[in-house]
N, C-alpha and C positions, 0 to 999 in steps of 0.2 A: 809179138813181133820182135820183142828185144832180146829176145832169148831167156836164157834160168831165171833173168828179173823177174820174169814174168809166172816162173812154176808156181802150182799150188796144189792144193788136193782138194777135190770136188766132194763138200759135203751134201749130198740130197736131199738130207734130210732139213737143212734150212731153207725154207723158202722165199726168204729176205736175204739171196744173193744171186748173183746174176747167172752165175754156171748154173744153179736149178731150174731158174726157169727158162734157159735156153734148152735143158736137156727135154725139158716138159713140152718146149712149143715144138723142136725138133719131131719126137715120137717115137720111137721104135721099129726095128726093120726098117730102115730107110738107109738110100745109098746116099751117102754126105760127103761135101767139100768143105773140109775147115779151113777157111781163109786164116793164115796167120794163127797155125797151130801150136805156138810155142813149145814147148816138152810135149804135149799128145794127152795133158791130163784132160781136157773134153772130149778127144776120141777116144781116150780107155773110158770113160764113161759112157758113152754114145755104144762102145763096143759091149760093153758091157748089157746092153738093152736091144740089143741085134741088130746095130747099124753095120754097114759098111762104110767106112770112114777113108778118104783120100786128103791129100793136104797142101798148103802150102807155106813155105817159113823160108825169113830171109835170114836168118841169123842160124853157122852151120852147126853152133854146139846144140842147141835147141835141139836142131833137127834130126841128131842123131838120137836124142833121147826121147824125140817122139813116135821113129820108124817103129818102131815095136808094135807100136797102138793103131799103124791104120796100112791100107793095102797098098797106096803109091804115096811116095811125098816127092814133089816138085821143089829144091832147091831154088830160092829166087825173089826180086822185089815186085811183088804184083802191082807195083803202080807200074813197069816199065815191060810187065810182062802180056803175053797174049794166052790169054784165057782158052779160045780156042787148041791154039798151035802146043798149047801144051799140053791138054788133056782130049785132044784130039774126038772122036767119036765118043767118048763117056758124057754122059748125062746124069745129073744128079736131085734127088727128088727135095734136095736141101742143102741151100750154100749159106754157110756160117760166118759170121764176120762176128768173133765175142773181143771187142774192146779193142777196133781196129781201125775204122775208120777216121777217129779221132787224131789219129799217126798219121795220117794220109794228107799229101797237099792238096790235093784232087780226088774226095773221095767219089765226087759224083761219076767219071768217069772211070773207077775201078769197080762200081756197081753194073755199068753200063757192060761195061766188059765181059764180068762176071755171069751177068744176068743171060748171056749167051747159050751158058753151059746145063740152062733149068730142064729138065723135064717138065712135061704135060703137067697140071697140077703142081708143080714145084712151089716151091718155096723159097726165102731168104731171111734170117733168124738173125736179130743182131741185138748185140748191147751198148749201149751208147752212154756216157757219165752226161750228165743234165748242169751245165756251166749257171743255173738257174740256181741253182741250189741256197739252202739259207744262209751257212756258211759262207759261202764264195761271195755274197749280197749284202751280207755283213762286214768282210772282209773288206769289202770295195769301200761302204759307206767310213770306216775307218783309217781309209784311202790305202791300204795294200793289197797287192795282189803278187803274192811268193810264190812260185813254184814248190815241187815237194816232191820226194822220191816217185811215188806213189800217189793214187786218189784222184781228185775231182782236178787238183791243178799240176798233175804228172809234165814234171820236165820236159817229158818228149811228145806231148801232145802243142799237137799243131790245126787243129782246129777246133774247135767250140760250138756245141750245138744244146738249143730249149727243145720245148715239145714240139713245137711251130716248125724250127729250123730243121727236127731232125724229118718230120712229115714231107717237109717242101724237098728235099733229099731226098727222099724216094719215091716223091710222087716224078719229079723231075727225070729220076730214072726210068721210071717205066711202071714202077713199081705202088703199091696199094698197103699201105701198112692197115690189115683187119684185126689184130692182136694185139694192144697195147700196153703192156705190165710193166710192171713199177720195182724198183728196191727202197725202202727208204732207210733213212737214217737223220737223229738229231742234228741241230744244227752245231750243236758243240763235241758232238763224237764222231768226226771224220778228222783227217791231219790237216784241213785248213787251222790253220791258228788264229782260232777266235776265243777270244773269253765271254762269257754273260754279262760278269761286271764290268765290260767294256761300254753297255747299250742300255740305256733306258729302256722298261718295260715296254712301254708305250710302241718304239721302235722297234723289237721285239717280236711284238704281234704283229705289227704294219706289213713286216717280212712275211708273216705266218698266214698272214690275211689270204696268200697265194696258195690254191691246194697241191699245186708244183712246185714249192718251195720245201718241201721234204723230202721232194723223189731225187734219189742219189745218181740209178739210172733207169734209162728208159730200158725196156727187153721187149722187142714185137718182133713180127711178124708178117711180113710182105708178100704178097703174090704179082704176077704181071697184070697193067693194069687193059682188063678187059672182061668180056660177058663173065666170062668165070670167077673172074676177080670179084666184079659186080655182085653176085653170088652168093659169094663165102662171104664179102664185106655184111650182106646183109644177114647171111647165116649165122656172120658174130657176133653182128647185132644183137640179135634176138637170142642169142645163147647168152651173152650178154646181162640184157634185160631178161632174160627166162631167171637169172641167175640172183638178178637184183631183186625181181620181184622175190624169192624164194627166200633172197635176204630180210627184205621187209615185212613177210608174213613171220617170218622168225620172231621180229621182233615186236609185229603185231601182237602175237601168241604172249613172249613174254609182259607184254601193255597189258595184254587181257587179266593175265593173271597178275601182274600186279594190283590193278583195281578190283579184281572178285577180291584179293585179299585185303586191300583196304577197305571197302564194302563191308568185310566181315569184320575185319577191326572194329568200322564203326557201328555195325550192329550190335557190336558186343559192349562198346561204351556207352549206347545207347541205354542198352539193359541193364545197363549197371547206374547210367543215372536213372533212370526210373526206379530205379532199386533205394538208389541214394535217395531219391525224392518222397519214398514209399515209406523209408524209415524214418526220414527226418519229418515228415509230418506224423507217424507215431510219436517220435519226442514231442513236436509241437504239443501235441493232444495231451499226451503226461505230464510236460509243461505247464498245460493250463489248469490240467488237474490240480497237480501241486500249488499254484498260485492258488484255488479255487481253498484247499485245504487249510492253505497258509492264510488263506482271510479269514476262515472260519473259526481255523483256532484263534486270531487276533482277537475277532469279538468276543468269543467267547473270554478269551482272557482280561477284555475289557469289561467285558459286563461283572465279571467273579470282582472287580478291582473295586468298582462301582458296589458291590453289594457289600463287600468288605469294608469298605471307606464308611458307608449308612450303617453296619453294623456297629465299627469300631465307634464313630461319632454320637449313637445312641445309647453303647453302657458307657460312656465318656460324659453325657450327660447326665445320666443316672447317678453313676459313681458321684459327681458333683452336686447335685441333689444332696444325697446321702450325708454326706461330708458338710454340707453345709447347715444340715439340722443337728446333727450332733456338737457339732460348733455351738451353736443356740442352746442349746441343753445345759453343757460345762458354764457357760457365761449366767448362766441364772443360777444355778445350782451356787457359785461363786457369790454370787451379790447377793 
């Protein structure tokens, strides 16, 4: 809306920013009105995918750098503007609003307006920054709320919207958000200025407790609300849930295979204590063996001590014997 502030180049290949996934809900070959096309880098990319792209921008240097990229651009401020009167008979299978309504003082009744110009099955593709955010929630609890070039607390943003808020906005309009995708980002890497070591853990996670408390912005997608609408709401549904379920069996698969592989772990510690329990009752056995041997040589070595000791103590008698008649011999021989 604000012109070159606003430039950037649309990488596709990130999926975690808001220009990819509007290129994704937009489609391919579709005639599109880029609300508030700044320089034209979402309609070179849109063009780029075989859209035909039309526009509008109120700031004139933008706008000259975004004619390149799309078939008409309407010079002008769409809140004051007539959607009809200026695109006269054209219809469009998708009106884009990427990070506009937020600018707007009234954005309800530039939807209203807008929503005039949809073709049959049309659409409305928007991105909207999420004032929910952890950052911003942090921000507040530490009682500031700063403005910043850029980001979730942009200077020139003039209204604020949750997931709640941004819903009741286009239900209000007319409209049926069936598409509702996400960007996220940390609570400490966006330009609000928070630090961690500003916050208790505990407080921390209090924040984090919200699963809306990461989403940076919302990116959906609207139709008008009626049988059609009804429809596709329920068609997203269930593409949805087709989708989730697909995720859950995913992860089923890898459960399964984790536990066949613990299983087998444990079969294999199993066998190896049996193994362990198989050899250590062998030592047991050779154990007792050995004690069994180690007795035997004791007594035996008891009994040889025993036979020894009767031996020695019987020529030790003897010898005394001996000794004591030759004594008696000398002593008579003497006298």
């Amino acid at each position: 809306m604000d012109g070159p502030r606003y430039d950037t180049d649309v990488d596709l290949s990130n999926r975690n920013n808001s220009h990819t996934l509007m290129v994704e809900l937009v489609g391919g070959t579709k005639r599109v009105l880029d609300v508030g096309c700044a320089t034209g880098y979402l309609a070179e990319a849109l063009g780029e995918r075989g859209c035909t792209v039309w526009a509008v921008e109120s700031d004139a240097e933008a706008a000259e750098e975004a004619r390149p990229h799309v078939e008409q651009l309407v010079l002008g401020d769409v809140e004051s503007m007539d959607f009809v009167e200026a695109f006269g008979d054209q219809r469009f299978d998708v009106i884009v609003f990427g990070d506009v309504l937020e600018h707007l003082r009234d954005p309800l009744a530039v939807l209203r307006n807008a929503r005039r110009l949809l073709a049959d099955r049309g659409s409305v593709v928007a991105s909207i920054p999420n004032i929910a955010h952890g950052s911003v929630r942090l921000a507040l609890l530490a009682g500031r709320f700063d403005y910043q070039d850029l980001g979730l607390l942009d200077s020139t943003h003039v209204r604020f919207f949750t997931r709640s808020s941004v819903e009741n906005l286009f239900r209000d309009a007319g409209l049926v958000p069936i598409d509702v995708r996400r960007t996220t980002a940390g609570f400490f890497d966006t330009p609000v200025p928070v630090r961690e070591s500003e916050f208790t853990a505990e407080v921390i996670d209090a924040v984090r407790a919200d699963p809306e408390s990461a989403t940076y912005q919302f990116v959906l997608r609207a139709v008008p609300d009626d049988a059609d609408a009804a429809v596709a709401k329920l068609r997203a549904d269930a593409e949805s849930q087709r989708a989730r379920i697909e995720t859950l069996a995913g992860e089923l698969s890898v459960a399964r295979a984790t536990v066949e592989d613990l299983q087998g772990r444990a079969e294999q510690a199993e066998k190896r204590a049996d193994d362990l329990e198989t050899r250590l009752a062998g030592v047991s056995e050779d154990l007792d063996a050995a004690r069994s041997e180690s007795d035997a040589a004791r007594t035996e070595s008891d009994a040889a001590r025993d036979h020894l000791e009767k031996v020695m103590a019987t020529r030790t008698m003897r010898w005394s014997k001996q000794a004591r008649e030759v004594y008696s011999r000398l002593r008579t021989i003497r006298g």
